[in-house]
N, C-alpha and C positions, 0 to 999 in steps of 0.2 A: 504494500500500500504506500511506502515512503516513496519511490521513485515513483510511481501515477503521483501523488503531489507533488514531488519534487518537478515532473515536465508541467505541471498545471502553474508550478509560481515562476518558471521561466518564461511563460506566454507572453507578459509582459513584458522584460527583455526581447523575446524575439520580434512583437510588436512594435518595440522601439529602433531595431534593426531596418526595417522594411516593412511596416504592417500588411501589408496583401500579402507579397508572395512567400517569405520568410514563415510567416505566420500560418499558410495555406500551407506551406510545404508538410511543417511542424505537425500541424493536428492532423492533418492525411494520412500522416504514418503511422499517429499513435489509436487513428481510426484502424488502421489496415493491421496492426497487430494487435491491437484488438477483436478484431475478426477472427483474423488465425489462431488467434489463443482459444475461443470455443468454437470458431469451427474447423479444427486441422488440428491431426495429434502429431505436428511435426513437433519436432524436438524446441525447447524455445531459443537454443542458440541458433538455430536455422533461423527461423521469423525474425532474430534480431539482426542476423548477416545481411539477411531480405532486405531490412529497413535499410540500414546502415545502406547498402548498393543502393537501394530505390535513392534516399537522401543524396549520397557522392552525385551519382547520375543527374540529379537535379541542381549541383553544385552549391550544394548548404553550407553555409559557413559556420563551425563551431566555435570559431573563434571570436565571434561576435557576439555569442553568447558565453563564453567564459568558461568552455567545456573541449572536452574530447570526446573523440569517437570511440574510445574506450571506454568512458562515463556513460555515452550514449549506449554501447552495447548493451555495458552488465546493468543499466536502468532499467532497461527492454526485456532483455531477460525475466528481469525480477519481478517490471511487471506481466509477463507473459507469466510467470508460475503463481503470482497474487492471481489475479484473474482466474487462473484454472482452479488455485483450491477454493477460493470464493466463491464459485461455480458449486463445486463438489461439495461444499460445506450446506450451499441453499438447498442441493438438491437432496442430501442426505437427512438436511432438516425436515423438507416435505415430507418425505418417504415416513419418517417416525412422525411426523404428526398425523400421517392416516389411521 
């Protein structure tokens, strides 16, 4: 859950880099690996190497936001496995409240 807020309080930084594209680039990805995280059981270092290419190809600068592409991975990652036991956690909650 720390990294999903940690890229939610840098929005504002990446908004201040370039508000449209920067900022479009940004929550695209963490749209897109949010997808993959419940619907793909790829590994979560894959969907964050995804992102990472998807991002370089779009030529994101991290430097303008004050980070690396290694910050960026293991973020991705982390929250790709938040996401998934969050998941498993609600869906194990349903299941014992029937």
């Amino acid at each position: 859950m720390k990294p999903l807020l940690l890229s939610l309080l840098l929005l504002p930084a990446v908004a201040f880099a370039n508000p449209t594209k920067m900022a479009d680039d940004y929550c695209d990805t963490f749209k897109d690996i949010s997808i993959k995280a419940y619907d793909t059981k790829e590994p979560a270092e894959k969907i964050a190497k995804d992102a990472m290419a998807s991002l370089s190809a779009k030529k994101f600068d991290f430097a303008k936001l004050e980070a690396t592409e290694a910050q960026f991975t293991e973020g991705a990652i982390e929250v790709v496995n938040s996401l998934r036991e969050a998941f498993l956690f609600s869906l194990f909650s349903f299941l014992f409240s029937l």
